[in-house]
C-alpha positions as CSV (number, residue, x, y, z in Angstrom):
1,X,-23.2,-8.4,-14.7
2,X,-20.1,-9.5,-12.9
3,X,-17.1,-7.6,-13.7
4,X,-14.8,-10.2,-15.5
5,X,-11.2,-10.1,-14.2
6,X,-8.8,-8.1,-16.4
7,X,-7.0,-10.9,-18.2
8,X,-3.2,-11.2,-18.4
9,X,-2.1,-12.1,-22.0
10,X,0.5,-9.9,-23.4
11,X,0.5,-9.7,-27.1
12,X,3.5,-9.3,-28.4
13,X,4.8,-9.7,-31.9
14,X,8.8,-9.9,-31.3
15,X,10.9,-13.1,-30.3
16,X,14.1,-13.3,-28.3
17,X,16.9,-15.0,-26.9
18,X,15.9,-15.7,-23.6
19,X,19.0,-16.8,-21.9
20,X,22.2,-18.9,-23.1
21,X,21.5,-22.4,-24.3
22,X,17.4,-21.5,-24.9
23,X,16.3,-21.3,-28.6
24,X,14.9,-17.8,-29.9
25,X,10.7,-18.3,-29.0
26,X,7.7,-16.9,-29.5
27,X,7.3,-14.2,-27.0
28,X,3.2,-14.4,-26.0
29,X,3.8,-18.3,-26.3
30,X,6.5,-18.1,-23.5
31,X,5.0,-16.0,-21.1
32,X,1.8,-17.7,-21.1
33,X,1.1,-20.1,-18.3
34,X,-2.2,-22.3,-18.0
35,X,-4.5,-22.9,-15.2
36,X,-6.9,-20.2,-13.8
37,X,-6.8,-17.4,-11.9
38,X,-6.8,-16.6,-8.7
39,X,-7.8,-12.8,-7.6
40,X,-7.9,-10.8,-4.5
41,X,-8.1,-7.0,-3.9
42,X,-8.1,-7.5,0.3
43,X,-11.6,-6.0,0.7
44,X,-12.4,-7.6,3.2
45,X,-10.6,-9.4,6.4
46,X,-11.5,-13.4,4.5
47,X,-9.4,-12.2,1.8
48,X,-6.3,-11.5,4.2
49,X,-7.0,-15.0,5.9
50,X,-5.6,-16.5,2.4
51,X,-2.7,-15.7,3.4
52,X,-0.2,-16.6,6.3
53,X,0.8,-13.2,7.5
54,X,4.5,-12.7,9.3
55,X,6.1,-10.1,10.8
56,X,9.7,-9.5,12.3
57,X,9.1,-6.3,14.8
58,X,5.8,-4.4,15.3
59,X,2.8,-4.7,13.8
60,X,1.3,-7.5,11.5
61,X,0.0,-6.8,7.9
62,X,-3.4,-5.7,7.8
63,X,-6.2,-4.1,5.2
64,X,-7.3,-1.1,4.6
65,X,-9.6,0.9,2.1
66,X,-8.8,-2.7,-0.8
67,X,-5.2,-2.6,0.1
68,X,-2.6,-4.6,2.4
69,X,-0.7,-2.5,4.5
70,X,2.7,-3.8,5.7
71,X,4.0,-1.7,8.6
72,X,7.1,-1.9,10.2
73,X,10.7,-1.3,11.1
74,X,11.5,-4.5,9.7
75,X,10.8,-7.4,7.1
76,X,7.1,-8.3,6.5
77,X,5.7,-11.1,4.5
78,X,2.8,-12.8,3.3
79,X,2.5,-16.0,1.6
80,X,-0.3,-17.1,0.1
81,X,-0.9,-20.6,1.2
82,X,-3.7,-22.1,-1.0
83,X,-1.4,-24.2,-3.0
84,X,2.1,-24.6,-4.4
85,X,2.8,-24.0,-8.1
86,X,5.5,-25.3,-10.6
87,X,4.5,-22.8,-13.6
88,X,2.9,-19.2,-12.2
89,X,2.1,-15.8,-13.4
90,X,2.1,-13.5,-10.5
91,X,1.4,-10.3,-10.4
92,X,0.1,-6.9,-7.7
93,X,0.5,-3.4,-7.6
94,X,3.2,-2.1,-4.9
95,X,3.8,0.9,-3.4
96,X,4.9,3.2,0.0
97,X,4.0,5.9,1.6
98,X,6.9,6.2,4.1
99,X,9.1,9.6,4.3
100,X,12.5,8.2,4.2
101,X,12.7,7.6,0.1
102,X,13.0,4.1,0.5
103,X,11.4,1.2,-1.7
104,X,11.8,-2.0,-0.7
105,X,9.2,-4.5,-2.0
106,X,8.7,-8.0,-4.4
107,X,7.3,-11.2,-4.7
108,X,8.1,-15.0,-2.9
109,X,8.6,-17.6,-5.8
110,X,8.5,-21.1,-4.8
111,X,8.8,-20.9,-1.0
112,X,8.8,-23.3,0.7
113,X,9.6,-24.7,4.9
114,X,7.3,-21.9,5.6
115,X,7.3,-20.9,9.4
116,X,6.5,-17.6,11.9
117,X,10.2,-16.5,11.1
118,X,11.7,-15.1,8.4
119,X,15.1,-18.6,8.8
120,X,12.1,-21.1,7.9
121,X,11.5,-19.9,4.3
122,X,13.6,-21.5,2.1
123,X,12.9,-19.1,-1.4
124,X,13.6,-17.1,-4.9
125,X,12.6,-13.5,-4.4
126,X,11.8,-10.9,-6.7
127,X,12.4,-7.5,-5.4
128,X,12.1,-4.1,-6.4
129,X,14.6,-2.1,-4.3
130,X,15.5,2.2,-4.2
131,X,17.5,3.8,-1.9
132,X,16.4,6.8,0.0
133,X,17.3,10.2,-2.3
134,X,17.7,7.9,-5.1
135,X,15.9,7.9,-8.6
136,X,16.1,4.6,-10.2
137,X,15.3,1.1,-9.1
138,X,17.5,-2.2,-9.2
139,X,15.2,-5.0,-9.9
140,X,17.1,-8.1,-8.1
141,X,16.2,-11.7,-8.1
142,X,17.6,-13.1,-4.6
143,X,18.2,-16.6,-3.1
144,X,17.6,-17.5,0.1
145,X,18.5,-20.9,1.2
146,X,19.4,-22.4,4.4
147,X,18.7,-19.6,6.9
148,X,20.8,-17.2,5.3
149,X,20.8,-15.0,2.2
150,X,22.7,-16.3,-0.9
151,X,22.5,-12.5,-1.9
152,X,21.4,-11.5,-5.4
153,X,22.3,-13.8,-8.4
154,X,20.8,-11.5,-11.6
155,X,19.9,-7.5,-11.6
156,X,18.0,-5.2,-13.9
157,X,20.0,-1.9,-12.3
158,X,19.2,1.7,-12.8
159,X,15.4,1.7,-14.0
160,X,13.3,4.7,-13.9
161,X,10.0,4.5,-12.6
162,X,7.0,6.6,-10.7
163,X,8.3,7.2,-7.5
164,X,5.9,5.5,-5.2
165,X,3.8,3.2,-6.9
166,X,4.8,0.3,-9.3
167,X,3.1,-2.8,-11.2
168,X,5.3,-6.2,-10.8
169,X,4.8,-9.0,-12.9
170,X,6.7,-12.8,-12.1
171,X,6.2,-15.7,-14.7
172,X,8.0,-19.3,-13.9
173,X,7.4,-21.4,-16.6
174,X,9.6,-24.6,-17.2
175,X,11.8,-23.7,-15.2
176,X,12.4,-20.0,-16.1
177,X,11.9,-17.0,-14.5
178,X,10.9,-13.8,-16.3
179,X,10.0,-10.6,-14.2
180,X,7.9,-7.6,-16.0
181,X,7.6,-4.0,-14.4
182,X,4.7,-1.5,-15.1
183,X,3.1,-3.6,-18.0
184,X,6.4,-3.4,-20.2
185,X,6.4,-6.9,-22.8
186,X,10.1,-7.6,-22.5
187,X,11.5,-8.9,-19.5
188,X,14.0,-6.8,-17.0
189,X,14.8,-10.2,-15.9
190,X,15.4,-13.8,-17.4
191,X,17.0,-16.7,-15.4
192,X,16.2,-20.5,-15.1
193,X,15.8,-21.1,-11.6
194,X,15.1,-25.2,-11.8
195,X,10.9,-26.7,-12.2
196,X,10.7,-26.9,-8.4
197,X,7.7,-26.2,-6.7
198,X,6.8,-24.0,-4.2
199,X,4.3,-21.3,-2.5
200,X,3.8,-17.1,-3.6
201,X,4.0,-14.6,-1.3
202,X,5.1,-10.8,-0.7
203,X,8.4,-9.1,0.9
204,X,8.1,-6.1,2.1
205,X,11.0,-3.9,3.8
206,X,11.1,-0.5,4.6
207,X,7.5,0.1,5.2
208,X,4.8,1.4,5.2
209,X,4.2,-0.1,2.1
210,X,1.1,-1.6,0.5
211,X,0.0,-4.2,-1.5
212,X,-3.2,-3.9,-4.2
213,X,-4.6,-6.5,-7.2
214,X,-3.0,-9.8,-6.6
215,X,-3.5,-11.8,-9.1
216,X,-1.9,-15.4,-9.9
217,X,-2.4,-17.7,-12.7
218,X,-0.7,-21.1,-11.3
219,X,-0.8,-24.7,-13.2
220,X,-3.4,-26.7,-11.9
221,X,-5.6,-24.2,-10.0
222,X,-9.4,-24.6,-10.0
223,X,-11.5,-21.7,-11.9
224,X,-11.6,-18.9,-9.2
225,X,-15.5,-18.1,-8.1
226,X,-15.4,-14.9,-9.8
227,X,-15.1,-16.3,-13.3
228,X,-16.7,-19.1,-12.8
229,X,-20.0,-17.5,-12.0
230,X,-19.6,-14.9,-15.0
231,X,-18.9,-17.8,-17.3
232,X,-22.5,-19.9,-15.9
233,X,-23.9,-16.3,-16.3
234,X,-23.4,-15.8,-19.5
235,X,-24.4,-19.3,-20.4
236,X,-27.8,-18.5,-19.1
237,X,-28.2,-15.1,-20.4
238,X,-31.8,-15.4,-22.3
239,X,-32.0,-14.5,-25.8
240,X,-35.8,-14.4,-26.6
241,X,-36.8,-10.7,-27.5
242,X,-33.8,-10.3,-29.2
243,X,-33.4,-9.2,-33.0
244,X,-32.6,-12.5,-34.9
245,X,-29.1,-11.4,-35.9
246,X,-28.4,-10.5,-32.2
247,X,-29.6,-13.9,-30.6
248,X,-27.4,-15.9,-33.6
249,X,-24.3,-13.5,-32.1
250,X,-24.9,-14.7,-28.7
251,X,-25.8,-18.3,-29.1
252,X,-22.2,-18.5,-31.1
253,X,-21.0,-16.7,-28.3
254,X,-22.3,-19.3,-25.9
255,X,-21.3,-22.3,-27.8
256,X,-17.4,-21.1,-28.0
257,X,-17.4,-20.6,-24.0
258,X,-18.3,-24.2,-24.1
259,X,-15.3,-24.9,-26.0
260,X,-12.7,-23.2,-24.1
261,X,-10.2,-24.3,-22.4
262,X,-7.8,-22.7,-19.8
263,X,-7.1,-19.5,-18.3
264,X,-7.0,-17.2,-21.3
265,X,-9.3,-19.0,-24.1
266,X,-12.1,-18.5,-21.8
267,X,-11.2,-15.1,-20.7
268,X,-11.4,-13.9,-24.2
269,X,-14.8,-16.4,-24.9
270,X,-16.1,-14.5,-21.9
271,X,-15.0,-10.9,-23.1
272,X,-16.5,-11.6,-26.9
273,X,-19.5,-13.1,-25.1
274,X,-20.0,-9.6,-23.3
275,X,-19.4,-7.6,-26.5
276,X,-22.1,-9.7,-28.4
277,X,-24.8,-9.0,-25.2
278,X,-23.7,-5.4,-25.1
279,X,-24.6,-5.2,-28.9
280,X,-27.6,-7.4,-28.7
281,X,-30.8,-4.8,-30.3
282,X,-33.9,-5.8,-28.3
283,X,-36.9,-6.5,-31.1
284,X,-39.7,-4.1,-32.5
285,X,-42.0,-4.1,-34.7
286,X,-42.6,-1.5,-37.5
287,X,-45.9,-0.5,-35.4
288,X,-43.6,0.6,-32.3
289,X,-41.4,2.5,-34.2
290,X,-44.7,4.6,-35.9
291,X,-45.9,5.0,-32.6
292,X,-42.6,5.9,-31.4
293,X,-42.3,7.9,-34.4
294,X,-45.7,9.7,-33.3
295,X,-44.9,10.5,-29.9
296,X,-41.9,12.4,-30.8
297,X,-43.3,14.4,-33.5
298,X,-46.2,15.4,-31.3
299,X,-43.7,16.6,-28.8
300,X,-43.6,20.3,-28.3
301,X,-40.1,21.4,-26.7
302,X,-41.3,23.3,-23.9
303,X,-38.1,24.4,-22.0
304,X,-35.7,21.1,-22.6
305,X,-32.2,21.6,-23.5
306,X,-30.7,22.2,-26.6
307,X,-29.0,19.1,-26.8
308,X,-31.6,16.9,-25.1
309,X,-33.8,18.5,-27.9
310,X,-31.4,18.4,-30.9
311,X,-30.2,14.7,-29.9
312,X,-34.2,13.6,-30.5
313,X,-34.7,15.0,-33.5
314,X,-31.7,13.9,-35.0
315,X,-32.8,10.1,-34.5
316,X,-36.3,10.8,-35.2
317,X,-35.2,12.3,-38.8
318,X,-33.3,9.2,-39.3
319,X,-36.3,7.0,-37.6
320,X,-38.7,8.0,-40.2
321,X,-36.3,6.8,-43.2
322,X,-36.0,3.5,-42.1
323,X,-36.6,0.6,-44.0
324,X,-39.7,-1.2,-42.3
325,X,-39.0,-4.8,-43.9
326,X,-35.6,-4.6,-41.7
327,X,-35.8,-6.0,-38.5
328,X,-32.5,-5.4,-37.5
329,X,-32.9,-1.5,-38.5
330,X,-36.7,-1.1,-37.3
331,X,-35.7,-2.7,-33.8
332,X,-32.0,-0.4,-33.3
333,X,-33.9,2.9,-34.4
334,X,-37.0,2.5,-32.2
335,X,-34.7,1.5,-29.2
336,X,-33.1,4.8,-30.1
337,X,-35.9,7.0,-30.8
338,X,-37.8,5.4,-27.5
339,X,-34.1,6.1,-24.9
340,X,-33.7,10.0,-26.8
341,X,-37.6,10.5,-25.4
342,X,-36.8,9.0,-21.8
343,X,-33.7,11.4,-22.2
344,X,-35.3,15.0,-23.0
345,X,-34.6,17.1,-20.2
346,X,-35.7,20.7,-19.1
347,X,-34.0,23.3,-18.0
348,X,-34.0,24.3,-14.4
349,X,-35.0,27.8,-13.0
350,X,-32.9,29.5,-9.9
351,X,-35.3,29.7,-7.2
C-alpha cells in the first residue's frame, strides 16, 4: 500500500496571545489551514519542473540523490508556480554543506511579479540565517518590495539548533504569519502581514545548500495524486475472508473516509483506515487450527534455532487452549501458529 504522506497537524493543548490587538486562541485551531497537500521529495527531474528555478551567478538549482541542490556564489531561488495561495502551511527540510560556517536559507511567502531576476519578485521572506563561526540562528522575516530590500521587520535572534541541517515551518492564515523551527508548537515568529495572495518558493544564499520534503497545504488546492490514490485504495480494499469483527472495523473505516472533509480529517480517516486493515485477522475455521495444531506437534526440532523453536511452541501451547466457538480467537491463533511454522529456521553449519 501507498505510503500516506505524514500529516501536519500539531496538537497542542496551550493558547496564546498571538500579537497586539488578536484575542488569546486556540493554538491547533490557528495553525491549521484547509485545502490539501501538495508533496515533493525532487526524485526525479518532473518534480524540479514545478518549479521556476533562478539563479544570480553560476550554476542553476538541480537534484540529486531526493534533494535540491542550490549552488552558488550568490542568491538562488525557486518558486513553486502551480498556484498562488492566500492561507498556506509550508514547510522542507534545509540544510548546507559548504565550509565557510554559513547558513543562509528560508521560504518565499506570497511572491509575486515573478521574473529571471532576483528585482521582479515582489515578496515576504522567511529566512533562517548564521554567520560563519557562529552558533545560534536569527530567524528573520524580510520584505522585499519595489526592487529593493525593506530589510527585516520581526526576528527570533540567538536560537540554537543542529549545525547543518534544520526543519522550517511557515503558516499564513488570515492574514498572519507564524514561522515554526524543528517541529517546535510555539511560534519563533508571529506578525500579520495583510490576506494578500501570492506564490511559495525557496531562498537560498551562501550555498551549497539543499532542499528536502516540501510540503504545502494551500486553500483551495486539489487533493495531491498521492493521497488521492491511497484514499480510492482503501475504499476498495476487499473485506471477504475477513473475521466478522475485522470487516465491521473496516467497513466503519470506509464509511468515515467518505465523510471527510479537508486536508486533515481525511488524513486521519486514512491513517485509522490503515490501522483497522493492519489489524484485520484473516478467517479460520476450528478444522485449520487442529490441523495446524497437528502439524506443529508432529514437528521434530531437528537443528532450528532456539528462538525459532521456543517462539512456536509458545503459540502452539496457547493454540490448543483456545476456545473453538470464537471466531475471532480460532482465526488470530491459527494465523499465528500457521506464520511461527513458516518461520522455524535451522541453524547453519561453516562449510
Amino acid at each position: 500500500m501507498k505510503k500516506t504522506i505524514r500529516s501536519l497537524t500539531f496538537i497542542l493543548i496551550f493558547a496564546f496571545t498571538v500579537f497586539a490587538g488578536v484575542k488569546t486562541v486556540n493554538a491547533q485551531t490557528q495553525y491549521e489551514v484547509d485545502g490539501w497537500r501538495k508533496t515533493v521529495t525532487f526524485d526525479t527531474e518532473d518534480d524540479t519542473n514545478q518549479f521556476a528555478l533562478f539563479t544570480e551567478f553560476d550554476k542553476s538549482p538541480f537534484y540529486m540523490d531526493g534533494r535540491l541542490y542550490f549552488w552558488t556564489l550568490a542568491e538562488q531561488k525557486a518558486i513553486f508556480t502551480q498556484r498562488k495561495y492566500n492561507d498556506l502551511d509550508v514547510s522542507a527540510d534545509f540544510g548546507t554543506i559548504n565550509d565557510h560556517g554559513k547558513f543562509d536559507v528560508g521560504f518565499y511567502v506570497h511572491a509575486n511579479k515573478i521574473g529571471s531576476a532576483m528585482d521582479n519578485i515582489d515578496a515576504w521572506n522567511v529566512n533562517l540565517e548564521r554567520g560563519a563561526d557562529d552558533k545560534t540562528y536569527n530567524l528573520r522575516l524580510h520584505r522585499f518590495y519595489n526592487k529593493s530590500w525593506v530589510g527585516y521587520v520581526t526576528e527570533a535572534a540567538g536560537i540554537k539548533l543542529p549545525m547543518n541541517e534544520v526543519h522550517l515551518r511557515v503558516v499564513v492564515k488570515s492574514g498572519t504569519l507564524y514561522a515554526f523551527v524543528n517541529y517546535e508548537s510555539r511560534p519563533r515568529l508571529t506578525y500579520y502581514i495583510g490576506e494578500s495572495e501570492g506564490y511559495v518558493g525557496f531562498r537560498c544564499f551562501y550555498s551549497p545548500n539543499w532542499v528536502d520534503n516540501f510540503s504545502i497545504v494551500g486553500e483551495g488546492n486539489a487533493m495531491s495524486e498521492e493521497l488521492y490514490a491511497t484514499v480510492n485504495e482503501l475504499k476498495d480494499f476487499d473485506t471477504a475472508g475477513l473475521t466478522a469483527k475485522s470487516a465491521e472495523a473496516i467497513e466503519a473505516a470506509k464509511e468515515a473516509l467518505n465523510d471527510a472533509e479537508g486536508q486533515y480529517r481525511t488524513e486521519e480517516a486514512v491513517a485509522a483506515a490503515e490501522k483497522a486493515i493492519n489489524k484485520a485477522v484473516i478467517k479460520r475455521t476450528a478444522d485449520e487450527l487442529g490441523a495446524l495444531i497437528q502439524t506443529a506437534e508432529s514437528t521434530v526440532n531437528v537443528g532450528y534455532t532456539v528462538n525459532s523453536w521456543n517462539s512456536l511452541q509458545a503459540v502452539l501451547s496457547i493454540s490448543k487452549t483456545v476456545d473453538t466457538s470464537d471466531e475471532e480467537a480460532v482465526s488470530y491463533w491459527a494465523n499465528r501458529l500457521e506464520r511461527k511454522l513458516a518461520l522455524l529456521v535451522r541453524y547453519k553449519k561453516e562449510v
